[in-house]
ZAMARGU-4260 file (C-alpha; in steps of 0.2 Angstrom, whole numbers, plus 5000, padded with zeros to 4 digits):
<rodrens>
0) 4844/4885/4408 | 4837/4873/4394 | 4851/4861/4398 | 4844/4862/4415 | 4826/4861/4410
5) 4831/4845/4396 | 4844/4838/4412 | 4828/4839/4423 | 4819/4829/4409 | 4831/4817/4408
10) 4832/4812/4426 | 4813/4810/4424 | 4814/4798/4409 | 4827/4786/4419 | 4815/4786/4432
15) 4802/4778/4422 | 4810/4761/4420 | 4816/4763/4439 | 4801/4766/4443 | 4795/4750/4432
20) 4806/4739/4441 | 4799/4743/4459 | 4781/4738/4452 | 4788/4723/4446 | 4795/4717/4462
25) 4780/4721/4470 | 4772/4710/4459 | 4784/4696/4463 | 4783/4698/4479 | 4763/4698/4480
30) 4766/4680/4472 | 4762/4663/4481 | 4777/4658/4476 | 4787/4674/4482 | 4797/4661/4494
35) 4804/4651/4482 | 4810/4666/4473 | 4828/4666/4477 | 4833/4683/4469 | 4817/4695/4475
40) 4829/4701/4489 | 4844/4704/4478 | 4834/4714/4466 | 4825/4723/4479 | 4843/4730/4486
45) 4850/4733/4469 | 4834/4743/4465 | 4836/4753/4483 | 4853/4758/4477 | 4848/4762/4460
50) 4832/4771/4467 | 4843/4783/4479 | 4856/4786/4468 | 4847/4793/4455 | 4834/4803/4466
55) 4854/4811/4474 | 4855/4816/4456 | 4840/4822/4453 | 4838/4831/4467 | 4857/4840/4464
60) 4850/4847/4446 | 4833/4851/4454 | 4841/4862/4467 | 4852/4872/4452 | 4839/4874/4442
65) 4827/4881/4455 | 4839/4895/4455 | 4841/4896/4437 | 4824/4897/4437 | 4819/4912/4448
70) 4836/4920/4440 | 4827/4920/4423 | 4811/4923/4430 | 4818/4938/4438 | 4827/4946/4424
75) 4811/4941/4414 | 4798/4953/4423 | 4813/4965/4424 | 4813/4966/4406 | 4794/4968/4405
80) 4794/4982/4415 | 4808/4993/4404 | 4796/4989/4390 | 4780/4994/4398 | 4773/5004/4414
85) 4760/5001/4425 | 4763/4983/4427 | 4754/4973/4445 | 4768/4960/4449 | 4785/4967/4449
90) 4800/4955/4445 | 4805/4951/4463 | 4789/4944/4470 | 4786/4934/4451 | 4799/4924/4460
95) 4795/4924/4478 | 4773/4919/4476 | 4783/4901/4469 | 4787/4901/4489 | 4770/4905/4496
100) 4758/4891/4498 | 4741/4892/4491 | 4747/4909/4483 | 4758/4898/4473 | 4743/4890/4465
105) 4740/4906/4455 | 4749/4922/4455 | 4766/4913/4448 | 4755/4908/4431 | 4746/4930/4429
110) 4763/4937/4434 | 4772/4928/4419 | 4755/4931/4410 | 4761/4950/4412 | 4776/4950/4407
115) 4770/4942/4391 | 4756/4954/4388 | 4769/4968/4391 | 4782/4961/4381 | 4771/4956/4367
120) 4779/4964/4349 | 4770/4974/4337 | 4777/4959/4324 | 4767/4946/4335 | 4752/4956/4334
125) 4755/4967/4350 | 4747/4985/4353 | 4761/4993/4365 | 4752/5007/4371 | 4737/4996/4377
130) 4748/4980/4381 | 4734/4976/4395 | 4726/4969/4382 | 4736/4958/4374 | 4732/4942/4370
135) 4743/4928/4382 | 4750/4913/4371 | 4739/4894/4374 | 4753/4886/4378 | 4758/4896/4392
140) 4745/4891/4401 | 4746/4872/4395 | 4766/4877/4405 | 4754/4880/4420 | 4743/4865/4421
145) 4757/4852/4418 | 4769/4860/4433 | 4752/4862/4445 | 4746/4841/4436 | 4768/4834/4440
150) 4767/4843/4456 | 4750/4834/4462 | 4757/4819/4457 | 4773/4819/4462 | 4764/4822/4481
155) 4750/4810/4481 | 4763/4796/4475 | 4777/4802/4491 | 4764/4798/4503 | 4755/4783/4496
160) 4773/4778/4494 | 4777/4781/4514 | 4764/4768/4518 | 4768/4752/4524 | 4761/4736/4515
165) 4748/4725/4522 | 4757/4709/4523 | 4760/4703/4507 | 4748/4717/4500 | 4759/4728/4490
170) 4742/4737/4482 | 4746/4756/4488 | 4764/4753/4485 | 4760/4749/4465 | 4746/4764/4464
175) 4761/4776/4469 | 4773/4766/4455 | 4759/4771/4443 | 4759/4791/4450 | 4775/4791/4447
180) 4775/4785/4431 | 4762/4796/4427 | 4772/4810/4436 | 4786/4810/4425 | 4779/4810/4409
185) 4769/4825/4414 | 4789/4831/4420 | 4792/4830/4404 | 4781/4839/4395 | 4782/4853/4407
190) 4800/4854/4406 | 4798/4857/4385 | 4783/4870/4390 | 4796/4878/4402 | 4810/4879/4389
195) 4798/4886/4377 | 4792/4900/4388 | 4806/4906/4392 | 4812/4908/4373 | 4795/4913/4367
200) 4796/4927/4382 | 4815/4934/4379 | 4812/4931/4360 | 4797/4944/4360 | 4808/4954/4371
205) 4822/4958/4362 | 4810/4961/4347 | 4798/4973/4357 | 4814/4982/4362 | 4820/4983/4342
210) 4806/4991/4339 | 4805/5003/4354 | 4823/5008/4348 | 4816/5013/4331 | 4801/5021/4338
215) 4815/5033/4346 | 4824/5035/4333 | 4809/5040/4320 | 4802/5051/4337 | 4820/5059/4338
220) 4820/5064/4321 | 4803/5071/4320 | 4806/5081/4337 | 4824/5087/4329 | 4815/5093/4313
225) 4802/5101/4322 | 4815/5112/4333 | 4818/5103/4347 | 4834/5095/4351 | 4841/5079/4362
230) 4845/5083/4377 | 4846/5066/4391 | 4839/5049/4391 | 4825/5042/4402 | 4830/5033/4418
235) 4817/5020/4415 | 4817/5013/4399 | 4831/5022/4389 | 4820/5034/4380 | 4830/5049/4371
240) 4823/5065/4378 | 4821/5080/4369 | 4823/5097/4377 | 4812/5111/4373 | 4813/5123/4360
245) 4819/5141/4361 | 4811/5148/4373 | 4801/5133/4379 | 4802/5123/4394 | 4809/5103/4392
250) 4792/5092/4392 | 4789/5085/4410 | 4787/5067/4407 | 4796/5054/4393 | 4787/5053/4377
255) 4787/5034/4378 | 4784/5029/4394 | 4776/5043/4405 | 4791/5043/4416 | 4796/5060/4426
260) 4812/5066/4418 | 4825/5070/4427 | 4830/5089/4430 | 4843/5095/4416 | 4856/5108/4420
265) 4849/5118/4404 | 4838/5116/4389 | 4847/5114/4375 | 4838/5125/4361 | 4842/5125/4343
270) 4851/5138/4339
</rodrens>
C-alpha cells in the first residue's frame, strides 16, 4: 500500500511539469504573434499525447489503490474492534461512507478517528478501559483536510478545464493549469499523511494487542493463584477465560472485554 500511496505521488509530481507546459502553450497561443509560431501546433499534439498517457497511468494506479485502500481501511476498524467494544462505525461502512456523497465529507474522517481512539496503547498514553476518551493524533486530521482541499481542486480545475476558450482567450484554461498545479502538490502531501496513518494506526495496534496479551497473561495468573482455572477463550477478542472455582459457576461475561462467553461442556475446577 505505501508503494501505492508514494506511486500515486509520483504520477502527481510528473503532472506538475505536464501540467506547466499546457500553461505555457496557452500563453503562446494568447500571443499576437501566435501565427508565426510554427511549432505551437506540434507542441500542442505532443503535450495531448503526453497528457493522456500519463492520466491512463494514473488513473490504472488510482483504481489499485482505491482497493488497497478500503482493504486496509477494512482490516483497520476490524482490528479496532478486537481491541475495544462499543465502537459506532464498524469496519465495513468505514469503507463504504467514502462512497456516499455528502456523507463522505465526514463520517470517513470520525470513523478512522475511532479506530485510533480505540487502538490507542497505554505506551502512547492510552487509557483502554476509557478508550472514548482518547486523544486523536493532529495529523490525522491535517490527512483529512489535504484529501477534502486535492479533491476540491482536482474538480474545480476538471470543469474550468472542459470549457471552451474565447477566441484567442485562453484565461479559464490557464486558471485550471494553476488548480492543477496546486492540486497535486496537495496530492502529495496527502499521500505522505495517508502513509503515515496507516502506519501510526497498525503500529499502535500491534502494540495495544502486546499489551492486552500481558494483561492476560498477568490476569491468568492471578485467577489461577486464586483458585480458578482456564478453561476457553473469548470469541471476540481472544481473552483466556477462567472457569469457576469449585463449587462456583464460570463468570458470565469475559474479564476484558465484557463479551458473553460461550457455554463450556464443564467448569474446570481445581482440584
Amino acid at each position: 500500500m505505501i508503494g501505492l500511496l508514494v506511486a500515486n505521488a509520483a504520477m502527481d509530481l510528473v503532472f506538475i511539469p505536464l501540467d506547466l507546459w499546457e500553461l505555457s502553450i496557452y500563453e503562446r497561443a494568447e500571443s499576437p504573434d501566435a501565427f508565426l509560431d510554427d511549432t505551437l501546433q506540434s507542441d500542442a499534439e505532443a503535450m495531448g499525447v503526453a497528457m493522456g498517457g500519463a492520466a491512463v497511468l494514473m488513473l490504472l494506479i488510482f483504481l489499485v489503490t482505491v482497493v488497497c485502500f478500503c482493504f486496509l481501511t477494512y482490516r483497520a476498524g476490524a482490528n479496532a474492534h478486537r481491541l475495544a467494544r462499543g465502537l459506532e462505525h464498524d469496519a465495513g461502512w468505514a469503507v463504504g461512507w467514502y462512497f456516499i456523497p455528502i456523507l463522505n465529507l465526514v463520517r470517513p474522517y470520525q470513523a478512522m478517528a475511532e479506530f485510533f481512539r480505540a487502538s490507542r496503547p497505554r505506551s502512547e498514553g492510552g487509557v483502554p478501559e476509557r478508550w472514548q476518551d482518547n486523544a486523536v493524533p493532529g495529523l490525522l486530521g491535517v490527512w483529512w483536510g489535504l484529501w477534502i482541499v486535492a479533491g476540491l481542486l482536482g474538480q474545480i480545475a476538471g470543469r474550468l478545464a472542459m470549457q471552451e476558450p474565447v477566441g484567442r482567450d485562453f484565461t479559464v484554461a490557464k486558471l485550471a493549469c494553476y488548480l492543477s498545479v496546486a492540486e497535486s502538490l496537495v496530492g502529495i502531501a496527502a499521500a505522505a499523511a495517508a502513509i503515515w496513518m496507516f502506519r501510526t494506526l497498525f503500529h499502535w495496534q500491534s502494540e495495544r494487542r502486546e499489551e492486552k496479551r500481558f494483561e492476560r497473561d498477568e490476569e491468568a495468573a492471578r485467577l489461577t493463584a486464586s483458585g480458578y482455572a482456564l478453561a476457553d477463550t473469548c470469541r471476540e477478542c481472544g481473552e483466556a477465560l477462567v472457569a469457576g472455582g469449585i463449587g462456583e459457576a464460570d463468570p458470565a461475561n469475559c474479564p476484558m472485554c465484557g463479551a458473553e462467553r460461550p457455554a463450556r461442556r464443564e467448569p474446570t475446577p481445581v482440584a
